[in-house]
Biopython code that builds the backbone (N, CA, C, O; Angstrom):
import numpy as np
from Bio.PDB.StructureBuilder import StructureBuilder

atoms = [
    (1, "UNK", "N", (11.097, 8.132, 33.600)),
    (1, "UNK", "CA", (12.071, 7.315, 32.913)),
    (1, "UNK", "C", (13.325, 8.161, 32.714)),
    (1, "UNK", "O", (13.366, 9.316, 32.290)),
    (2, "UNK", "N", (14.202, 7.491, 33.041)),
    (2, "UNK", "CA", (15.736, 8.493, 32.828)),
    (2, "UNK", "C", (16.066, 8.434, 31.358)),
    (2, "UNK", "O", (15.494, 7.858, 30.433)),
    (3, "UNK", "N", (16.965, 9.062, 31.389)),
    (3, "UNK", "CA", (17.832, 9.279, 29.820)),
    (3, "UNK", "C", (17.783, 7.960, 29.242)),
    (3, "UNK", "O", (17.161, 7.493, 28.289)),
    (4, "UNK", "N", (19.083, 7.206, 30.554)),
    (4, "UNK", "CA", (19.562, 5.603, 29.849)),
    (4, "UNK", "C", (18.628, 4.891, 29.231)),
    (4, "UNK", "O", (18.798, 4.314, 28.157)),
    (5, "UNK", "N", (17.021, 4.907, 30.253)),
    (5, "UNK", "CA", (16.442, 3.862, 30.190)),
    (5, "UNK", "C", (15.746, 4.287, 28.898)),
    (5, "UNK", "O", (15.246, 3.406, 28.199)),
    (6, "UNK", "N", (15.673, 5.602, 28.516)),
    (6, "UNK", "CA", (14.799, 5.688, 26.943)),
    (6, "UNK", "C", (15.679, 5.643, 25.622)),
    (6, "UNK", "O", (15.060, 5.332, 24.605)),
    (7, "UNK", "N", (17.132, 5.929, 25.483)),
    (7, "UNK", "CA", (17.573, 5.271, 24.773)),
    (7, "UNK", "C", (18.171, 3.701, 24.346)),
    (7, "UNK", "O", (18.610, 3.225, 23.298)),
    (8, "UNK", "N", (17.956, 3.191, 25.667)),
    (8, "UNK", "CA", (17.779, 1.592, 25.405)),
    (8, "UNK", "C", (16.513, 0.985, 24.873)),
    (8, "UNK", "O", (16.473, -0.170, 24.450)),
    (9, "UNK", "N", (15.433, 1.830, 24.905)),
    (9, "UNK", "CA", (14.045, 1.408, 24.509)),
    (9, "UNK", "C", (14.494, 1.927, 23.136)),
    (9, "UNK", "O", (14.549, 1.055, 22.269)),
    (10, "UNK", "N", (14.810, 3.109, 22.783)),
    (10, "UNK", "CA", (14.733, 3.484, 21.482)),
    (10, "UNK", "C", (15.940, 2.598, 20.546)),
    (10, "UNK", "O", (16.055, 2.634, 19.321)),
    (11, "UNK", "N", (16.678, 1.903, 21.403)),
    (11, "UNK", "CA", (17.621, 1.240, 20.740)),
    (11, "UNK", "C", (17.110, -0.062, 20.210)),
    (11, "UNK", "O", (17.429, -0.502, 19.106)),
    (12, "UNK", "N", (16.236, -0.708, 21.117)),
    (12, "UNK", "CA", (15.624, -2.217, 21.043)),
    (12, "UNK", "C", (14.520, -1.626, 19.859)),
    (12, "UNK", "O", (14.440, -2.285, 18.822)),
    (13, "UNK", "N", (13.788, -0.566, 19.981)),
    (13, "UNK", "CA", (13.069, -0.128, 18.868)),
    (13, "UNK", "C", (13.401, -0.208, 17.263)),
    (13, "UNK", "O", (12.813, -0.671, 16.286)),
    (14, "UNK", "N", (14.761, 0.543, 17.509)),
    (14, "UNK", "CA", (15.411, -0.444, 16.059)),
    (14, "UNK", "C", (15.774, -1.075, 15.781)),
    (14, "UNK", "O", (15.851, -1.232, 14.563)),
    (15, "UNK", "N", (16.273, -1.916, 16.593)),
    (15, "UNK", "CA", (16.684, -3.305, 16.231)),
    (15, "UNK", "C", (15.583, -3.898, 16.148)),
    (15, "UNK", "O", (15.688, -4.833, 15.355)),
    (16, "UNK", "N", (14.530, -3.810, 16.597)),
    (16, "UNK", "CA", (13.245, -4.594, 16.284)),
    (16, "UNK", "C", (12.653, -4.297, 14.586)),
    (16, "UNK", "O", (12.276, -5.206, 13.847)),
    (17, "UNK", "N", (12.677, -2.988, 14.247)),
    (17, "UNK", "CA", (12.324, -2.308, 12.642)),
    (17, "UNK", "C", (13.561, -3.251, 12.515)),
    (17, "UNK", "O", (13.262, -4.427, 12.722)),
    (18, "UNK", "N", (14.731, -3.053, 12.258)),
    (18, "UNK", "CA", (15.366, -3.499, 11.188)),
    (18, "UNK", "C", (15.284, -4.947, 11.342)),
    (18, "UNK", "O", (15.164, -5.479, 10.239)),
    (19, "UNK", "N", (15.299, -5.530, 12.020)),
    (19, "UNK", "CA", (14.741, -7.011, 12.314)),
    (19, "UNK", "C", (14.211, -7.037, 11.287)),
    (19, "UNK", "O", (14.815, -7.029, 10.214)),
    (20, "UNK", "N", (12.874, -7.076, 11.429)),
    (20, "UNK", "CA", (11.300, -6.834, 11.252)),
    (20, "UNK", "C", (11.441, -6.443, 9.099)),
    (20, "UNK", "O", (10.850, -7.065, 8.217)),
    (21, "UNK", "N", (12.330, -5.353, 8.940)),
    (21, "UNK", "CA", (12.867, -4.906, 7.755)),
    (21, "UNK", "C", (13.384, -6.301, 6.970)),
    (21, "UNK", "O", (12.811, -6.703, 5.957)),
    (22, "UNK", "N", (14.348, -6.874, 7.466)),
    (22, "UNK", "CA", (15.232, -8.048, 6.823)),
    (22, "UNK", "C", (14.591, -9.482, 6.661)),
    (22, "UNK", "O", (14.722, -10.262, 5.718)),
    (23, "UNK", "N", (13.865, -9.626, 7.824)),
    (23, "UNK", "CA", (12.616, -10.921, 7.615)),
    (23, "UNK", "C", (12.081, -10.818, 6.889)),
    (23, "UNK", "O", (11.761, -11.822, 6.252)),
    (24, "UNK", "N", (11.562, -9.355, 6.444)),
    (24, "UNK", "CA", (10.378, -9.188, 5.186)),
    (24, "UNK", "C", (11.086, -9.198, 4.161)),
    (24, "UNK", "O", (10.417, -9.611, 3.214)),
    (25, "UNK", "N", (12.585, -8.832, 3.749)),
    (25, "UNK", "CA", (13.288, -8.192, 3.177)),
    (25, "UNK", "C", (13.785, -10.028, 2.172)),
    (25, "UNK", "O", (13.883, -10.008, 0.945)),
    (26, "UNK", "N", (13.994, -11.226, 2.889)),
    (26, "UNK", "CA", (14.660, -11.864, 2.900)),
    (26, "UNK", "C", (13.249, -13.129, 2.481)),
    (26, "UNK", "O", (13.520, -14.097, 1.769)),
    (27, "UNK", "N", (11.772, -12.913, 3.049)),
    (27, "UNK", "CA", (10.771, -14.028, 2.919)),
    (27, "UNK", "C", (10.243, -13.383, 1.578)),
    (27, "UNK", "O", (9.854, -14.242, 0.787)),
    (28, "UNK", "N", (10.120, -11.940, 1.075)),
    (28, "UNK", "CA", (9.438, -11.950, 0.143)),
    (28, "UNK", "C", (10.785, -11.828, -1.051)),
    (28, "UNK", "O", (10.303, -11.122, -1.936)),
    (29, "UNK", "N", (11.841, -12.095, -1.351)),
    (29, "UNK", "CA", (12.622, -12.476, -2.461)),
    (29, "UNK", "C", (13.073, -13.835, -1.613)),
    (29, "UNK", "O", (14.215, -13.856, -1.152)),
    (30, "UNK", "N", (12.388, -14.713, -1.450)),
    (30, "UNK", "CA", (13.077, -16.160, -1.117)),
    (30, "UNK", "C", (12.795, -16.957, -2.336)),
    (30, "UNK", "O", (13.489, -17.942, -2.585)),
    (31, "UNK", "N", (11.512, -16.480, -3.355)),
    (31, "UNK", "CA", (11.590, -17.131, -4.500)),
    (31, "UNK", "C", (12.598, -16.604, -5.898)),
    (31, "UNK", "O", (12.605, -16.981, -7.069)),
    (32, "UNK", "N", (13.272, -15.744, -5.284)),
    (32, "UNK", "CA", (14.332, -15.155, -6.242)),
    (32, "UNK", "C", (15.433, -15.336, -6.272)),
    (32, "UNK", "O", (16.121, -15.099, -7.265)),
    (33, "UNK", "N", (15.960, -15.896, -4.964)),
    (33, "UNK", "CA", (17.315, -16.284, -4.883)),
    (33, "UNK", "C", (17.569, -17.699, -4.604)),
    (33, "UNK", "O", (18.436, -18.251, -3.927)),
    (34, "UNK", "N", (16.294, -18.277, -5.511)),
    (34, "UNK", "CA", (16.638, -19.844, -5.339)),
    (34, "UNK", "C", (17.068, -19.923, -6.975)),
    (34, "UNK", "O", (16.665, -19.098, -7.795)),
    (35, "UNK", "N", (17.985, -21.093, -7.317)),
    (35, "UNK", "CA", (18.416, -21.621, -8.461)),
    (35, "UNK", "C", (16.879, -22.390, -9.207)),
    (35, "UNK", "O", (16.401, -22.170, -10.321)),
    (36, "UNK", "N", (16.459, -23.186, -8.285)),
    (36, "UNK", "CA", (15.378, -23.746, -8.856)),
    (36, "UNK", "C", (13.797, -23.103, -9.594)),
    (36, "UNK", "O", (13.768, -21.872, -9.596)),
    (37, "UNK", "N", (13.093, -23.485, -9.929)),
    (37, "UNK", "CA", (12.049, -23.016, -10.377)),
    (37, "UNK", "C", (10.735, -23.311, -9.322)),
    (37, "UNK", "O", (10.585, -24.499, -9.035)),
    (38, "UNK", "N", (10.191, -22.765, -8.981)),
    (38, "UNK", "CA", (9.484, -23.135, -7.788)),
    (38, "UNK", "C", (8.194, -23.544, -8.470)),
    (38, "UNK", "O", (7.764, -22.878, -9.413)),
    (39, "UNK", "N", (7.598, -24.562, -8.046)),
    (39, "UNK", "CA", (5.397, -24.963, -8.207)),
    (39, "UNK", "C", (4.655, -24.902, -7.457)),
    (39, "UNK", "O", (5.006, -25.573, -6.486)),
    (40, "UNK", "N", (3.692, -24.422, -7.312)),
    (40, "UNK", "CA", (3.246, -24.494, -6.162)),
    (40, "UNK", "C", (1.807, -25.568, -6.402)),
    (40, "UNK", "O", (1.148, -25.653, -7.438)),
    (41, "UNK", "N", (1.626, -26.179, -5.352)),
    (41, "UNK", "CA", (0.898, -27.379, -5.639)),
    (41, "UNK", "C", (-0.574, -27.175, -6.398)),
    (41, "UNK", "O", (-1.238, -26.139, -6.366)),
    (42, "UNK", "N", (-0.881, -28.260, -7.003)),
    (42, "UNK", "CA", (-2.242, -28.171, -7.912)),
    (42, "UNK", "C", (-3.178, -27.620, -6.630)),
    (42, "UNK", "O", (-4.136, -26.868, -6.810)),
    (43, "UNK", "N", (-2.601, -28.283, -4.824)),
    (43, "UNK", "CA", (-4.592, -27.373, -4.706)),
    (43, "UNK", "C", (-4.526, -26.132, -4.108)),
    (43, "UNK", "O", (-5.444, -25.440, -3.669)),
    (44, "UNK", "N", (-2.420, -25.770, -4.163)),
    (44, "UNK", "CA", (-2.844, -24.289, -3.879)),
    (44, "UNK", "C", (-3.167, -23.535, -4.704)),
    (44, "UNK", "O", (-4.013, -22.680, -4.443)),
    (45, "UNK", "N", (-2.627, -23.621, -5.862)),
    (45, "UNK", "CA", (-2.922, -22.702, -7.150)),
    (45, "UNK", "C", (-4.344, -23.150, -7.478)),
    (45, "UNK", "O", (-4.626, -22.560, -8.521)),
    (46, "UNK", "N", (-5.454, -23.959, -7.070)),
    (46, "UNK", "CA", (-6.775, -24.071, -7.099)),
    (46, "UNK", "C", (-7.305, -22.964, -6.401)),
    (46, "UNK", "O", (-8.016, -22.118, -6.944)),
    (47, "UNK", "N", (-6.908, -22.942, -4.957)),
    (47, "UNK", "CA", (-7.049, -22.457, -4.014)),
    (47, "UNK", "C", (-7.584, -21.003, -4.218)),
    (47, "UNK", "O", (-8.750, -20.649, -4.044)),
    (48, "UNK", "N", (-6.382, -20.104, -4.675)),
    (48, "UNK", "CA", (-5.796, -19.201, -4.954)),
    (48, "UNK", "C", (-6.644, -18.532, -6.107)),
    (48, "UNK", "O", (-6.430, -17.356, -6.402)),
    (49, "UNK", "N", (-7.623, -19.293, -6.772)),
    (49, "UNK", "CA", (-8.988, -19.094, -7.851)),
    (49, "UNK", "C", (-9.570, -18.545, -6.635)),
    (49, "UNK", "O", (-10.201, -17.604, -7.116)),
    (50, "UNK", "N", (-9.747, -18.510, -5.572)),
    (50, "UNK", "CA", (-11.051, -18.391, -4.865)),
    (50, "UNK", "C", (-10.362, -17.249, -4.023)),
    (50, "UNK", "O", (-11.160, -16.640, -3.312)),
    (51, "UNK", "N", (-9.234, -16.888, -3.960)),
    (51, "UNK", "CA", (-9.072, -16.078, -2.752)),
    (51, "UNK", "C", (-9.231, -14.578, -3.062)),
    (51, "UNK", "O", (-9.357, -13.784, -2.129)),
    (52, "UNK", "N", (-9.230, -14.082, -4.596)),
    (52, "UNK", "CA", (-10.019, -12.787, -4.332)),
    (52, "UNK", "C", (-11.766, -12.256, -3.787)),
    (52, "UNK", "O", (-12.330, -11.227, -3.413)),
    (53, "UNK", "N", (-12.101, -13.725, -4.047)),
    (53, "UNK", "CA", (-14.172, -13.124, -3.817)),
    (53, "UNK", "C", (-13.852, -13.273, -2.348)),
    (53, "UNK", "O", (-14.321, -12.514, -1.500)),
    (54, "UNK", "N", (-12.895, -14.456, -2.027)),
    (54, "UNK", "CA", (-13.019, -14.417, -0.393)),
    (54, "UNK", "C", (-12.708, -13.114, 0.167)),
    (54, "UNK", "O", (-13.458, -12.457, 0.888)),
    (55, "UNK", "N", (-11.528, -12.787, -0.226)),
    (55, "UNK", "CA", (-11.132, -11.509, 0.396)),
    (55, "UNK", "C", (-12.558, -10.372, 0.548)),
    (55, "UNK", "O", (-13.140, -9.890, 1.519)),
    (56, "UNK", "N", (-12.707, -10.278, -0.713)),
    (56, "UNK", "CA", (-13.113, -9.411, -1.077)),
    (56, "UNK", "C", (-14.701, -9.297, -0.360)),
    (56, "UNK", "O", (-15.173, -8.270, 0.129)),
    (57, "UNK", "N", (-15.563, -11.013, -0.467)),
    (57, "UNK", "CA", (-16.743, -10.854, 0.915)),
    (57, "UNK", "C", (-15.966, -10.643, 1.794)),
    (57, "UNK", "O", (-15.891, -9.415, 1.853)),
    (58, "UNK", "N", (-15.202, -11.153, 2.674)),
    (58, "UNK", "CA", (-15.244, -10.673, 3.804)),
    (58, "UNK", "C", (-14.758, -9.354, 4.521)),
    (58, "UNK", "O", (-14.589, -8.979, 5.681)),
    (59, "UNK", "N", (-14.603, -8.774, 3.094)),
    (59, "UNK", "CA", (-14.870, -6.943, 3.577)),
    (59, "UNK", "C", (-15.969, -6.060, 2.929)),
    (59, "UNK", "O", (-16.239, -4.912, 3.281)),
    (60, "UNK", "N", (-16.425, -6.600, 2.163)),
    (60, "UNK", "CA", (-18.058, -5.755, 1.821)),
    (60, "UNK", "C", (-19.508, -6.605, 2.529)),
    (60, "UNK", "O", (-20.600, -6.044, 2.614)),
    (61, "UNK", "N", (-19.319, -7.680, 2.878)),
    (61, "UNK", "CA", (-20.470, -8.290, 3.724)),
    (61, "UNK", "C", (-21.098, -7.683, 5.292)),
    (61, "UNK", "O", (-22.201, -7.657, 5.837)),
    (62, "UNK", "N", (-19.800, -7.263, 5.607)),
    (62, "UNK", "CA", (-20.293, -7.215, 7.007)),
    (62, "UNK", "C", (-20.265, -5.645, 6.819)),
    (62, "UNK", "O", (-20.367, -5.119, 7.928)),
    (63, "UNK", "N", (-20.159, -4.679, 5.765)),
    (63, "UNK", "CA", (-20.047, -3.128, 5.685)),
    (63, "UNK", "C", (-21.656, -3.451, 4.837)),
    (63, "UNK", "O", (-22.225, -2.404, 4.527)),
    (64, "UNK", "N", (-22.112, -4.236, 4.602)),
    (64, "UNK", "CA", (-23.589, -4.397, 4.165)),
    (64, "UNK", "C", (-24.623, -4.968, 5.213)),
    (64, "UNK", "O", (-25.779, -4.561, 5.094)),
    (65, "UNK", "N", (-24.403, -5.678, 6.017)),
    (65, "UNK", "CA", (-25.761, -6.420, 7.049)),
    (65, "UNK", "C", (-24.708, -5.886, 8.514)),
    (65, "UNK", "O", (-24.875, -6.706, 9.416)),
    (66, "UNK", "N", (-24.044, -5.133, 8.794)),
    (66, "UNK", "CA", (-23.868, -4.613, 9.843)),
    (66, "UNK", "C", (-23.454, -3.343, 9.991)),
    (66, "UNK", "O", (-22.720, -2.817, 9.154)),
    (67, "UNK", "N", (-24.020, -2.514, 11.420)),
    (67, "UNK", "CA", (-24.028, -1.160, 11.513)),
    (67, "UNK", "C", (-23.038, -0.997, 13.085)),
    (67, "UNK", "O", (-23.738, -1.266, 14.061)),
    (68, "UNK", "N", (-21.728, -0.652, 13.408)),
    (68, "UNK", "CA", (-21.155, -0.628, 14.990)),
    (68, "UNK", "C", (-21.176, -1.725, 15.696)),
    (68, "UNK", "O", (-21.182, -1.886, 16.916)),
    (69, "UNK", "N", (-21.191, -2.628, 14.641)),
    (69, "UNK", "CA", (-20.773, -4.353, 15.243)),
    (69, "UNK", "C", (-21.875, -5.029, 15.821)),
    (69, "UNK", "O", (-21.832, -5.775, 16.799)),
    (70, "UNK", "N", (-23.285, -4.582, 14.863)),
    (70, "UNK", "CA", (-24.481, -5.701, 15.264)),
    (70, "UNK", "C", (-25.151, -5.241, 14.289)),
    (70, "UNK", "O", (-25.046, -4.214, 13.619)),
    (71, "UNK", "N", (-25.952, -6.225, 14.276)),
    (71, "UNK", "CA", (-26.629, -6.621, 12.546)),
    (71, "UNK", "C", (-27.641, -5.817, 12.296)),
    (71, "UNK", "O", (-28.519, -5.631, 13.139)),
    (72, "UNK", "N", (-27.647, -5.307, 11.250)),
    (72, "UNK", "CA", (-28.774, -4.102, 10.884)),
    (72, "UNK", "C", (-30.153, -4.964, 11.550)),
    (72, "UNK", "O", (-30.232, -6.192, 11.585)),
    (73, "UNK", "N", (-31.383, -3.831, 12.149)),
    (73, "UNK", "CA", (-32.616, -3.984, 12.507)),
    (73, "UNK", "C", (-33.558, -3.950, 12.112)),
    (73, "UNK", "O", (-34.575, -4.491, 12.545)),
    (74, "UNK", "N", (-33.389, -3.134, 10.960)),
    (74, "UNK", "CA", (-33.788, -2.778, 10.325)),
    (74, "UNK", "C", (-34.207, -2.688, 8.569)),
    (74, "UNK", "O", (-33.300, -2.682, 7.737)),
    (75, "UNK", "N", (-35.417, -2.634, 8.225)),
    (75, "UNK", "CA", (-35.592, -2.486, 6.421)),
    (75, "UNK", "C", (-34.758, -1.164, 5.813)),
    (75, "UNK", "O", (-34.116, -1.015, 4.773)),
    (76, "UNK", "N", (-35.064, -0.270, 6.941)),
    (76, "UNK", "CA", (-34.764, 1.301, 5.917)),
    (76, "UNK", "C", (-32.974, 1.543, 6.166)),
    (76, "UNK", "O", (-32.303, 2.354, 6.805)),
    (77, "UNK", "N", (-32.723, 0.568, 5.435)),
    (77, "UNK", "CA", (-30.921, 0.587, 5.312)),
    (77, "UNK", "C", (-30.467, 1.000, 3.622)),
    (77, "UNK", "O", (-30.790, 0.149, 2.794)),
    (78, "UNK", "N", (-29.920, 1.947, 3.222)),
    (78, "UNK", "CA", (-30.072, 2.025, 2.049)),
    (78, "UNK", "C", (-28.499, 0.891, 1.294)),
    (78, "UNK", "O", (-28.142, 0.701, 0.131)),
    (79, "UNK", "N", (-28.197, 0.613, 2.025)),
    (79, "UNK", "CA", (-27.444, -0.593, 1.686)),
    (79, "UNK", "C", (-27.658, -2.099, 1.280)),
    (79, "UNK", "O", (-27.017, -2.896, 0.595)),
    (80, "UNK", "N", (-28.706, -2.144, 1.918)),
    (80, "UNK", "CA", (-29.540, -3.305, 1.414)),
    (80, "UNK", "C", (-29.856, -3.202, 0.071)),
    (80, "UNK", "O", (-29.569, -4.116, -0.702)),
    (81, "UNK", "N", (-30.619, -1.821, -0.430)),
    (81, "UNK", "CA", (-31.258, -2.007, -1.437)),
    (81, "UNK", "C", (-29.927, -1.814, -2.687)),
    (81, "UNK", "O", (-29.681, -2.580, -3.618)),
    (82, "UNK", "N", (-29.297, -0.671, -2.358)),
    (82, "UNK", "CA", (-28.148, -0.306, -3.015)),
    (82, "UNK", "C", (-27.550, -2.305, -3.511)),
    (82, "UNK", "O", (-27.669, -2.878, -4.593)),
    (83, "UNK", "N", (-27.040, -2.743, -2.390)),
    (83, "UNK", "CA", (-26.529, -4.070, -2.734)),
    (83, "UNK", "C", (-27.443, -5.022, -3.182)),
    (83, "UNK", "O", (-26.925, -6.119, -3.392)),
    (84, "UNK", "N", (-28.750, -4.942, -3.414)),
    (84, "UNK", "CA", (-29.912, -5.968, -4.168)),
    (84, "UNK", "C", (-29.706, -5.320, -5.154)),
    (84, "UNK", "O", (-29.223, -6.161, -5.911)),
    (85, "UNK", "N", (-29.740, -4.216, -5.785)),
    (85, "UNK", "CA", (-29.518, -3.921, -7.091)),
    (85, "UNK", "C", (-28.662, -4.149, -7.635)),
    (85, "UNK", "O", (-28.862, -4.692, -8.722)),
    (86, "UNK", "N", (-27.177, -3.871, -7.209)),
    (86, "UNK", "CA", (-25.833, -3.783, -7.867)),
    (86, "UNK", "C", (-25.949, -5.706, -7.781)),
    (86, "UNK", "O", (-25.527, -5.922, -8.917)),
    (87, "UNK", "N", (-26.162, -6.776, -7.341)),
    (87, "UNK", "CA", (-26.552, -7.863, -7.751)),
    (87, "UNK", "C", (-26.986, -8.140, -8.445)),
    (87, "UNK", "O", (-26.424, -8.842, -9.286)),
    (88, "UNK", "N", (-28.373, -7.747, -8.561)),
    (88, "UNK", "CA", (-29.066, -8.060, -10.120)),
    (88, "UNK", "C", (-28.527, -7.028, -11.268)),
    (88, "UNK", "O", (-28.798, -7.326, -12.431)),
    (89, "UNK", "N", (-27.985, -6.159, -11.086)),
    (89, "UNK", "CA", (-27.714, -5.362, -12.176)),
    (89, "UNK", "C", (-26.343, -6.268, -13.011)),
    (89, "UNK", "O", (-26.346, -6.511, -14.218)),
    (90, "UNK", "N", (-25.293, -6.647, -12.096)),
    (90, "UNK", "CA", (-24.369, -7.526, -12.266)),
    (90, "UNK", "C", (-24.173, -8.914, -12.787)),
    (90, "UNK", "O", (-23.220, -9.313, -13.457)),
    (91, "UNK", "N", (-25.414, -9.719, -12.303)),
    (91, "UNK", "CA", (-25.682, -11.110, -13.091)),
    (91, "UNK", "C", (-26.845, -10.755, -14.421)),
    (91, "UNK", "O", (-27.090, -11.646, -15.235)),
    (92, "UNK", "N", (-27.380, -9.651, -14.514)),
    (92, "UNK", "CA", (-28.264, -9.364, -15.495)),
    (92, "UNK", "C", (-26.814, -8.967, -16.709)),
    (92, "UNK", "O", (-26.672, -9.636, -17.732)),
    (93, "UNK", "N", (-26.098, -8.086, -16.434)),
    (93, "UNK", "CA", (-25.681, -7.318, -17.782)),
    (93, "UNK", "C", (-23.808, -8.059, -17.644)),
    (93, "UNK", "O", (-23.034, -8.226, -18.586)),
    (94, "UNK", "N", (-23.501, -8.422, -15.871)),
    (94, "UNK", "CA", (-21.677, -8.796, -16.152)),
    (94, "UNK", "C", (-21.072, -7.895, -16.404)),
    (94, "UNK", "O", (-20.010, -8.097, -16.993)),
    (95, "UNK", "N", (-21.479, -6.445, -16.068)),
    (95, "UNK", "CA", (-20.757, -5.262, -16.172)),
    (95, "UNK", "C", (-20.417, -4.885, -14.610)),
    (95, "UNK", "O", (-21.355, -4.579, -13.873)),
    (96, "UNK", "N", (-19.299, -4.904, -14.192)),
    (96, "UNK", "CA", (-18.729, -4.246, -12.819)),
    (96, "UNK", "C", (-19.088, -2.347, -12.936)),
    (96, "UNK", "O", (-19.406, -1.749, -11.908)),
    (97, "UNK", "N", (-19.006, -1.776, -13.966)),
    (97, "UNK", "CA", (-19.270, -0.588, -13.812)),
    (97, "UNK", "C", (-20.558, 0.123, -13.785)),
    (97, "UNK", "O", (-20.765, 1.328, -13.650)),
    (98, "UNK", "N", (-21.443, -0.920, -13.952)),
    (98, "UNK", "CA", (-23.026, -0.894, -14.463)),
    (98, "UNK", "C", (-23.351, -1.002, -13.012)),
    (98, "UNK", "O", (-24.290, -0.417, -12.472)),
    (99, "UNK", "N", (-22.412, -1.879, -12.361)),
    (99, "UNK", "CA", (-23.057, -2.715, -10.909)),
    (99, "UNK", "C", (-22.817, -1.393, -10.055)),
    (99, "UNK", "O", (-23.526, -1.021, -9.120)),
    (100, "UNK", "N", (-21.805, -0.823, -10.498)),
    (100, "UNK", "CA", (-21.342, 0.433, -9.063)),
    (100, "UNK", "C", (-22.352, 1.532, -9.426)),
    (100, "UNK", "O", (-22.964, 2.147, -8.553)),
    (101, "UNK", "N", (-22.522, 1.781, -10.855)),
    (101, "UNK", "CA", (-23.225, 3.201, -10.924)),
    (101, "UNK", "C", (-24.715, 2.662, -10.621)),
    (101, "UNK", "O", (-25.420, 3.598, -10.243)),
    (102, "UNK", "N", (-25.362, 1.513, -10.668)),
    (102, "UNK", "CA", (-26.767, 1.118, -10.391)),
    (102, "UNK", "C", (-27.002, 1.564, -8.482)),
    (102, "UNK", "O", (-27.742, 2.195, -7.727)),
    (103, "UNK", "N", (-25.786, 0.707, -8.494)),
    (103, "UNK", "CA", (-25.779, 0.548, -7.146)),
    (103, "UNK", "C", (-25.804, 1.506, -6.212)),
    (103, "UNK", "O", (-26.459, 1.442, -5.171)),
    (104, "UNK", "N", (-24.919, 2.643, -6.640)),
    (104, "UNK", "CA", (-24.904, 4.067, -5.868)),
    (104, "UNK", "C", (-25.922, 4.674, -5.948)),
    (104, "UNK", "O", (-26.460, 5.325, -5.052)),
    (105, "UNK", "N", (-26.449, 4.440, -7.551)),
    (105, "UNK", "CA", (-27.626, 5.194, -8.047)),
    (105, "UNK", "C", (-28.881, 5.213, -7.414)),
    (105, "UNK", "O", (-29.814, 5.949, -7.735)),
    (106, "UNK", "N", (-28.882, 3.708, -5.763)),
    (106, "UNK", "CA", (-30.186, 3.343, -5.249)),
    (106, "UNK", "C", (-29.261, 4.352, -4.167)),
    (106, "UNK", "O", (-29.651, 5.478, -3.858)),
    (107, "UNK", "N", (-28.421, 3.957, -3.831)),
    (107, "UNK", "CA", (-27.356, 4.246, -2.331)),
    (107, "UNK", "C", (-27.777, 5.840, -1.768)),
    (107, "UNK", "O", (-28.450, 6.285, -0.838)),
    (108, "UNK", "N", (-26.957, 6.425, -2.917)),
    (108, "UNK", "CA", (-27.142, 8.201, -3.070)),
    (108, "UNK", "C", (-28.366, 8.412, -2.266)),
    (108, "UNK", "O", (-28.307, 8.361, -1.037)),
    (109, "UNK", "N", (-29.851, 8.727, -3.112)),
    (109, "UNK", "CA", (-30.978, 9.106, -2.537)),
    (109, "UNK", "C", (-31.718, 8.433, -1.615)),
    (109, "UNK", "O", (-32.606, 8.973, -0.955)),
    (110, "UNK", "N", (-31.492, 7.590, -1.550)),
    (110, "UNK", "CA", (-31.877, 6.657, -0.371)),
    (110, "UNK", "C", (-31.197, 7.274, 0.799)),
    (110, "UNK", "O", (-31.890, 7.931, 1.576)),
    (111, "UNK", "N", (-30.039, 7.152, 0.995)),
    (111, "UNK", "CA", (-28.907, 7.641, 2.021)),
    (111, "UNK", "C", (-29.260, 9.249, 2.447)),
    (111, "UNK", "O", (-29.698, 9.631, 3.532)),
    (112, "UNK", "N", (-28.940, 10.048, 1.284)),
    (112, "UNK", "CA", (-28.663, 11.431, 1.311)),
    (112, "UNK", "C", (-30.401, 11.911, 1.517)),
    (112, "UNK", "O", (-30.762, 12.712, 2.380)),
    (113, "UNK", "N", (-31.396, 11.191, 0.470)),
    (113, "UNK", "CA", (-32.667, 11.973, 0.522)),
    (113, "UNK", "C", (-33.404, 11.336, 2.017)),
    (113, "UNK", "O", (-33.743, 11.890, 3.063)),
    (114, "UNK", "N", (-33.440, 10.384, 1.699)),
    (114, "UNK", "CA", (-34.305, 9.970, 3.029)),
    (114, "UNK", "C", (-33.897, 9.599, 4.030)),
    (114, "UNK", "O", (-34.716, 9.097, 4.799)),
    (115, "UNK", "N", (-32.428, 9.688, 4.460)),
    (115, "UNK", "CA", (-31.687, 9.759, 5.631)),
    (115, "UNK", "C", (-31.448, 8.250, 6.062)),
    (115, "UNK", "O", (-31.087, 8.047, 7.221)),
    (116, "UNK", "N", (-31.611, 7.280, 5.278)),
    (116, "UNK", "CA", (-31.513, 5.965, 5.628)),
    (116, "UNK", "C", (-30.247, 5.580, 6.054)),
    (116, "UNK", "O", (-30.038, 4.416, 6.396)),
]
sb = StructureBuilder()
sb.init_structure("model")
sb.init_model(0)
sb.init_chain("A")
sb.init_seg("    ")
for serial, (resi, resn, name, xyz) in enumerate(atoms, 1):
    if name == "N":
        sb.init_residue(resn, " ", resi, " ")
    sb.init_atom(name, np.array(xyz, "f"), 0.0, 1.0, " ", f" {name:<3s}", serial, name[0])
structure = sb.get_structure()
C-alpha cells in the first residue's frame, strides 16, 4: 500500500469515529434538547420491569449449563451445585449477599478441591 492510499484510509477512519462520535453524541441527549417532556408508553415502562433479570439470565445461564459452546455432560460441574444453592439460599433468606457467599462457598471446593 503506498503512502496516499494509507492516509486516505486513515482519513475515512476518522471521519468514520467522529461520525460515529456525533450520532452517539446527538441520540443519547435527544431527550435533553427537546422543549417537551417526554413518556414513554405504559408497555414500555412495563417492559423495562423485566429487562434487568433478562439481561442479567442471559449472561449467567449459559456461564452455568454450558462449557466451550455445548452443554455440560456432565454431574461433576461445580456450577451446578454452586447455582442450586445460591437459589435456595436466595428464595430461603432474600439476601443477594448470603446467595454469593453460599454460592461460592459450594463453587470454591468443589472447583479448587476436587477439580470439578
Amino acid at each position: 500500500m503506498s503512502g496516499v492510499e494509507a492516509n486516505i484510509t486513515d482519513v475515512w477512519t476518522l471521519l468514520v469515529i467522529a461520525g460515529l462520535a456525533v450520532i452517539t453524541a446527538v441520540s443519547r441527549s435527544f431527550f435533553f434538547l427537546s422543549n417537551r417532556e417526554w413518556h414513554l408508553p405504559h408497555w414500555a415502562q412495563r417492559g423495562l420491569q423485566y429487562a434487568p433479570i433478562a439481561a442479567l439470565s442471559a449472561v449467567v445461564v449459559p456461564e452455568i449449563v454450558m462449557t466451550q459452546g455445548e452443554l455440560i455432560a456432565t454431574w461433576q460441574d461445580a456450577r451446578i451445585f454452586a447455582a442450586a444453592v445460591g437459589v435456595a439460599v436466595y428464595f430461603a433468606k432474600r439476601n443477594v449477599l448470603l446467595t454469593i457467599v453460599f454460592g461460592m462457598g459450594v463453587y470454591l471446593p468443589l472447583h479448587l478441591g476436587l477439580g470439578w
